[in-house]
C-alpha positions in Angstrom: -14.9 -15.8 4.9 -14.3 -14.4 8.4 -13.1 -18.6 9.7 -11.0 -18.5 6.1 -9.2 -15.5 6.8 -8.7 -16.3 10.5 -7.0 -19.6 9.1 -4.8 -17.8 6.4 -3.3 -15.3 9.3 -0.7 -17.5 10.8 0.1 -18.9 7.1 0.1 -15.3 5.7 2.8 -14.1 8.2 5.2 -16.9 7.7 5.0 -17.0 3.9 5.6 -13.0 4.4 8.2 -13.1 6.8 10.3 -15.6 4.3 10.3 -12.6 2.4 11.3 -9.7 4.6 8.4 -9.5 6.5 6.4 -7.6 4.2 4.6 -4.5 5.3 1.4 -5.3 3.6 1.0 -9.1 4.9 1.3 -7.4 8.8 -1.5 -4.3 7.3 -3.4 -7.3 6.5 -3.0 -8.7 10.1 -3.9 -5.4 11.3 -7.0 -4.9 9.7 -8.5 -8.2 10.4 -7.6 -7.7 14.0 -9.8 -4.5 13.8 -13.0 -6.3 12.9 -12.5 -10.3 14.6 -11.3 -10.5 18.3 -11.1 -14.3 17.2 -7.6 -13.9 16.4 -6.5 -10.4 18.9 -3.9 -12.9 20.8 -2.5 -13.8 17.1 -2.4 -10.6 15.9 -0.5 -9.5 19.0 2.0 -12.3 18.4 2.9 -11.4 14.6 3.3 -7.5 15.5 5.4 -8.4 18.2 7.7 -10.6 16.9 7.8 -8.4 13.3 8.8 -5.5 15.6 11.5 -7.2 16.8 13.1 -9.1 13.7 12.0 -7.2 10.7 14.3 -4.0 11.4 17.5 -6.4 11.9 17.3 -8.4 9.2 20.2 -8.4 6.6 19.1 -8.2 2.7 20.2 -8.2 -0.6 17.8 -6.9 -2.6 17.3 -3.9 -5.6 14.1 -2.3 -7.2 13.9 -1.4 -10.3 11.3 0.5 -12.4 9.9 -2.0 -15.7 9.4 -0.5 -19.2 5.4 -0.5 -18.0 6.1 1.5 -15.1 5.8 -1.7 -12.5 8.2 -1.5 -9.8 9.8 -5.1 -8.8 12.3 -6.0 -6.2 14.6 -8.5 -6.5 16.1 -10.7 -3.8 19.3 -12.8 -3.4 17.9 -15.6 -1.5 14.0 -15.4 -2.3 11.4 -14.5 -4.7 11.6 -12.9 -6.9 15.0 -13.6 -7.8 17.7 -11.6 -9.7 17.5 -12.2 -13.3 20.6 -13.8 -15.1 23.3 -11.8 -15.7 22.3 -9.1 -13.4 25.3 -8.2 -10.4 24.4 -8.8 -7.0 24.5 -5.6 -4.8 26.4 -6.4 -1.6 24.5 -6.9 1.7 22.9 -3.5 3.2 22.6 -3.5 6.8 18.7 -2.3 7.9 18.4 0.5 10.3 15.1 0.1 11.7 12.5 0.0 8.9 14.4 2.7 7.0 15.9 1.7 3.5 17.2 2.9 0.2 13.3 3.5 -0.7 10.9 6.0 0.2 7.7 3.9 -0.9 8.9 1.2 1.4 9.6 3.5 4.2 5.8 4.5 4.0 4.6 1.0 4.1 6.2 0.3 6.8 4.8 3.5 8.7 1.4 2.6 7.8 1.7 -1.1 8.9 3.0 0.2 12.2 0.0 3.2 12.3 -2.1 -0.1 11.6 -0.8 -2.4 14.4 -0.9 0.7 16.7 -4.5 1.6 16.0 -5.3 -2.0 17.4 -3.0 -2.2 20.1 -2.4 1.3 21.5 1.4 0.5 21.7 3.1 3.8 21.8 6.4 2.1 20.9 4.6 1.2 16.5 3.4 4.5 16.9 6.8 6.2 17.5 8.1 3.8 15.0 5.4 5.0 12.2 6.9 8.8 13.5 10.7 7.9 13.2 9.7 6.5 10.1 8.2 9.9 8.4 11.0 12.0 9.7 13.3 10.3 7.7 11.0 10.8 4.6 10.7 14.6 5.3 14.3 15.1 5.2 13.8 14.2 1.5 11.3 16.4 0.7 11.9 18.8 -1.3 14.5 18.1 -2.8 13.8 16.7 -6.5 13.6 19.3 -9.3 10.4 19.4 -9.7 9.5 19.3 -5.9 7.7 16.5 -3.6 9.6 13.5 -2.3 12.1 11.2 -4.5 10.9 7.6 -4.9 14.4 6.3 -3.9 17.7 7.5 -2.0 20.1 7.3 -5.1 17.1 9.8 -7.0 16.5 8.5 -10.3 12.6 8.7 -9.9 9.9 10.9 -8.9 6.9 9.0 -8.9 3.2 9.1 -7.6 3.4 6.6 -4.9 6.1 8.1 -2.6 4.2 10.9 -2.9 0.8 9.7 -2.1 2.0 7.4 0.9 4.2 10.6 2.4 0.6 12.7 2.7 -1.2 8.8 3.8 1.7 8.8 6.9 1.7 12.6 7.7 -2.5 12.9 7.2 -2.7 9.5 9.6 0.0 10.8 12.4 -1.9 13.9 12.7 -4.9 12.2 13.9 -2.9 10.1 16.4 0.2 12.1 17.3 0.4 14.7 19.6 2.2 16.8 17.2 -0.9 17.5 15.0 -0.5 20.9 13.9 2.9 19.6 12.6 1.9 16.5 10.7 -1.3 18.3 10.1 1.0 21.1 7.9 3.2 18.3 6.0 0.1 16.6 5.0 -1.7 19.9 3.5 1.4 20.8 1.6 2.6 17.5 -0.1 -1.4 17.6 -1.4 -0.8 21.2 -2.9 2.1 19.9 -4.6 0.8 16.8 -5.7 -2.8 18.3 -6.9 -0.2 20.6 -9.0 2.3 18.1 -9.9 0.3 16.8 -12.9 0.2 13.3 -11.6 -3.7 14.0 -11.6 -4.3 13.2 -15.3 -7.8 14.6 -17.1 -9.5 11.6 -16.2 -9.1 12.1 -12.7 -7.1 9.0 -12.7 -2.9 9.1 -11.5 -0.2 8.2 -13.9 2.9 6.8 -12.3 4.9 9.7 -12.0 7.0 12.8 -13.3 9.7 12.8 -16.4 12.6 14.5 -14.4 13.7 16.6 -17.6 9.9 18.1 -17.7 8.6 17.7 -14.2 5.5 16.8 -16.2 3.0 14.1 -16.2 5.5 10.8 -17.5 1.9 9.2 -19.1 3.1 5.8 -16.9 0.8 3.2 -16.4 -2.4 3.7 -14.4 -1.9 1.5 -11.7 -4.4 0.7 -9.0 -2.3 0.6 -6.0 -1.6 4.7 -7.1 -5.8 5.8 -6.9 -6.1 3.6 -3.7 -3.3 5.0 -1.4 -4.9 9.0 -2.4 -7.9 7.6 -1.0 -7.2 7.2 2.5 -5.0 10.1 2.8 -7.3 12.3 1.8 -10.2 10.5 4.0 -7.6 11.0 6.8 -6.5 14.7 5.7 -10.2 15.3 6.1 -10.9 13.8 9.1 -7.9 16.1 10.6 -9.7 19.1 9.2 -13.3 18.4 9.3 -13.3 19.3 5.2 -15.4 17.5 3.1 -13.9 18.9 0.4 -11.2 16.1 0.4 -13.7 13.0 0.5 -15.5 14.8 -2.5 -11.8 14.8 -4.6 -11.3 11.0 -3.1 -14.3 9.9 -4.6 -13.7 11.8 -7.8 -10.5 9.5 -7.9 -12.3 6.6 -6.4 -14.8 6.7 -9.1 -12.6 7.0 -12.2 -10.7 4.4 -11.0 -13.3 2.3 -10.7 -14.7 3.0 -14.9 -11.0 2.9 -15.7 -9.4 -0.4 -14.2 -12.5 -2.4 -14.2 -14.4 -5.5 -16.4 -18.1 -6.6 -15.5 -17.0 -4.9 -11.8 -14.3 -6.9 -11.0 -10.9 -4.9 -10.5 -7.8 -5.3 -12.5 -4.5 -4.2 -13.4 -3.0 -4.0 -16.7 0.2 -6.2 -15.6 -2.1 -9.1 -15.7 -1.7 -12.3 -15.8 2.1 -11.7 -15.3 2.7 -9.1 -12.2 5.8 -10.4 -10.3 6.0 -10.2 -6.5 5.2 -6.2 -6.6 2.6 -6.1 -8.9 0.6 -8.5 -7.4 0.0 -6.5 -4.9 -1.5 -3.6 -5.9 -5.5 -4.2 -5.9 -5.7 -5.0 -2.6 -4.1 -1.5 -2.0 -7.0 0.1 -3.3 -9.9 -2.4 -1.9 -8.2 -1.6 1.6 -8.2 2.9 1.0 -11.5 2.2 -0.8 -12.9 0.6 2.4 -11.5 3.4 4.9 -13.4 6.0 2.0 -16.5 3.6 2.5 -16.2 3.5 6.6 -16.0 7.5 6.5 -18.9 8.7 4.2 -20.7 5.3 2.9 -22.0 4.8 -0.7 -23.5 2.0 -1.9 -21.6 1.8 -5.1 -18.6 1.1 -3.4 -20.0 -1.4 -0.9 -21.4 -3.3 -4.1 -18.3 -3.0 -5.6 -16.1 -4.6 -2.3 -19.1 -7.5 -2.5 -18.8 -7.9 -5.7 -14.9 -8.2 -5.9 -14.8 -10.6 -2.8 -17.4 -13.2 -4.0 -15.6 -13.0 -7.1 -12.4 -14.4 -5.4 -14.1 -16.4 -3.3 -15.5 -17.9 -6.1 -13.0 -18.1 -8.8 -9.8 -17.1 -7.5 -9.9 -19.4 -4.8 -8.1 -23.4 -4.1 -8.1 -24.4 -0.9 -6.5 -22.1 1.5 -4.6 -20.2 -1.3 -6.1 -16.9 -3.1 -4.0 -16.1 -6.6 -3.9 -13.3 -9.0 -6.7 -13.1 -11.0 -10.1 -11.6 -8.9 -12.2 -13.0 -11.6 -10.6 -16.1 -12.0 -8.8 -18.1 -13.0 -6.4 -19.5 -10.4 -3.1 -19.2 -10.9 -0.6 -21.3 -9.8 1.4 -20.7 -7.3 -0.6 -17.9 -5.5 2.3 -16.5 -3.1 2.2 -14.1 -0.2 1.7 -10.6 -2.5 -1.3 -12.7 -4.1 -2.8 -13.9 -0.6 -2.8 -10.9 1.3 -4.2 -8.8 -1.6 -7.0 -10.6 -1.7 -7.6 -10.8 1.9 -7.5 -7.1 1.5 -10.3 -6.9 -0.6 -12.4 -9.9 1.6 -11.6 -8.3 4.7 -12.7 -4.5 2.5 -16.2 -6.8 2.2 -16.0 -7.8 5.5 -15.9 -4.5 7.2 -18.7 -2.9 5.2 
């Protein structure tokens, strides 16, 4: 697996660069780098030239919310496409890795918090800090409190949220303002552990009905219980409480029962999950791994086995890795679908 995903690097970050360098192809990238020198040199490379060309690059693109809660982006000149009929928004010039979305925003902080973490370049972790300042400004400012999914606020969902305490909890363990990133981390979990989001199943709908501020009943998506996971690992790693691994776990765990068949993870967009959809297990194989690295159980190591010989076994043709973890392959497996699955062989990997 390790010679497989070395291979897929170079193909990863092209295939994710043709569509705006996605965050989670160079977290991917990161993450590898952290357990195989074999490609350090590489790695180095991608960050690099991502640094440089992701934050001027020129779009046209829109994200809209599904009647099943899925969020998908559409993009003038790449996949996915704008459906028919729908009006083009004009061209939006970047500035940095900053755009109409909050949930992007905090993808992009982590990649960089990622990339730093193997590098030690000050310049991705000043970027990851930029990054959350512009979040914060937001906070706060919804009706029912936390951080707006997007900039024209029409949604406040659980994955804004969760990546806003991911960024904060991660900076305060690596920038020297800790007490400061320390605080904005400790009070976007009060809020969120009293937001409702937290269902009785200990699972996370996808977010608040803004004429409530209560629990919407949205989908249970994976990609929402993985992010919790490492922002609470890192929220206690900043405090030395163990009381936020115990609450990860309690989410990790329900998670598991919840979105799972014969142990193999799933989500409920299946077999049909469009370029944002596709995405979302390898969130959670990748928070479930930093859980796993910071207080180890065996369940979840079996589980990260378990899921990556299933791809490798099922979900796999050639140098392509699809959809489906427990088969069957897809066609055509595309950048979301490759690096989500890397996620969860390089989750095995690292165990």
């Amino acid at each position: 697996m390790v010679e497989f995903c070395e291979l897929s690097v170079e193909l990863l970050y092209w295939a994710t660069f043709s569509v705006l360098t996605r965050h989670e192809g160079l977290t991917v990238v990161a993450d590898l780098a952290a357990i195989d020198r074999g490609i350090g040199e590489q790695s180095l490379s991608i960050f690099h030239k991502t640094f440089v060309k992701a934050q001027k690059y020129n779009l046209q693109m829109q994200k809209t919310v599904l009647p099943n809660w899925e969020p998908e982006t559409y993009y003038a000149h790449s996949w996915p496409s704008f459906p028919p009929g729908w009006r083009l928004p004009p061209f939006i010039t970047t500035s940095g890795f900053l755009n109409d979305y909050y949930d992007d925003e905090g993808w992009w902080a982590l990649a960089w918090i990622a990339a730093y973490d193997v590098t030690l370049n000050p310049e991705y972790l000043s970027e990851a800090e930029s990054i959350f300042e512009d979040m914060k400004d937001a906070y706060g400012t919804t009706p029912c409190g936390g951080l707006w999914w997007d900039k024209p606020h029409t949604y406040v969902n659980a994955i804004a949220n969760e990546l806003f305490l991911d960024v904060a909890a991660h900076l305060a363990n690596r920038a020297f303002k800790k007490s400061y990133y320390l605080d904005w981390a400790q009070r976007e979990w009060a809020w969120f552990q009293g937001s409702g989001m937290i269902n009785s199943e200990s699972t996370i709908n996808d977010g608040l009905d803004l004429d409530t501020c209560e629990n919407n009943g949205g989908t249970v998506w994976s990609y929402n219980q993985g992010v919790i996971l490492g922002g609470l690992t890192e929220l206690s790693r900043a405090t030395g409480d163990d009381s936020y691994i115990t609450k990860a776990k309690e989410i990790a765990d329900a998670a598991i029962a919840a979105l799972t068949e014969d142990g193999i993870l799933h989500d409920p967009c299946e077999p049909d999950c469009g370029g944002d959809g596709s995405q979302f297990k390898g969130v959670f194989a990748r928070n479930l791994q930093i859980l796993q690295k910071a207080s180890p159980e065996q369940r979840y190591a079996s589980f990260l086995d378990a899921n990556a010989d299933s791809i490798w076994d099922h979900d796999r043709e050639g140098s392509e890795l699809s959809l489906i973890w427990s088969g069957p392959f897809i066609t055509p497996a595309n950048a979301s679908t490759q690096s989500s699955a890397m996620d969860a062989l390089i989750g095995a990997l690292a165990t």
